[in-house]
C-alpha positions as CSV (number, residue, x, y, z in Angstrom):
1,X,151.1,142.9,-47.7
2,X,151.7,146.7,-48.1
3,X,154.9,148.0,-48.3
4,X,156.0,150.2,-45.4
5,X,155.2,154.2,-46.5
6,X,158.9,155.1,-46.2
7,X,159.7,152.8,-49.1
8,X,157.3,154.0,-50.6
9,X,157.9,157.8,-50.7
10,X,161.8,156.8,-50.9
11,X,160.5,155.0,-54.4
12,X,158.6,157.8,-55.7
13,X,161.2,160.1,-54.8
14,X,163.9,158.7,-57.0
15,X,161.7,157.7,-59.6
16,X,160.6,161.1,-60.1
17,X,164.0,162.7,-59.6
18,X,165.5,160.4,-62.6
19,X,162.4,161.3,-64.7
20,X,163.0,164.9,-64.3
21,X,167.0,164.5,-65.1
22,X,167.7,165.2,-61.5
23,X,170.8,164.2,-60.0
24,X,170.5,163.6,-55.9
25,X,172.7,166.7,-55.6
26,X,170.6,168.7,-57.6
27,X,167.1,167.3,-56.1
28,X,168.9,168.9,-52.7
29,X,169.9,171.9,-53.6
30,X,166.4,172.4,-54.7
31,X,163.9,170.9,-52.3
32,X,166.4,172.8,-49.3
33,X,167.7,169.7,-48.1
34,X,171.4,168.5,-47.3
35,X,172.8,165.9,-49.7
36,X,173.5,163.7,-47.0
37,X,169.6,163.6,-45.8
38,X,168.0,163.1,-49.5
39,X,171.1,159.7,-49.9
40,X,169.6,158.2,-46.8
41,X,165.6,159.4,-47.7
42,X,166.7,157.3,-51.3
């Protein structure tokens, strides 16, 4: 059974975030996006 594609991309998200030494604050500020939305993306 595949995993739904939000899981996914939330997945790959974090896991790339932690590789780069990101914290989700960080990743934000970055990618333009408020805090709040990337917590609830994760």
């Amino acid at each position: 059974m595949a995993m739904p594609i939000l899981t996914t991309a939330a997945a790959r998200i974090a896991r790339e975030r932690k590789i780069r030494g990101l914290t989700q604050r960080a990743l934000a500020d970055l990618s333009a996006v408020s805090y709040s939305t990337l917590t609830k993306v994760e």
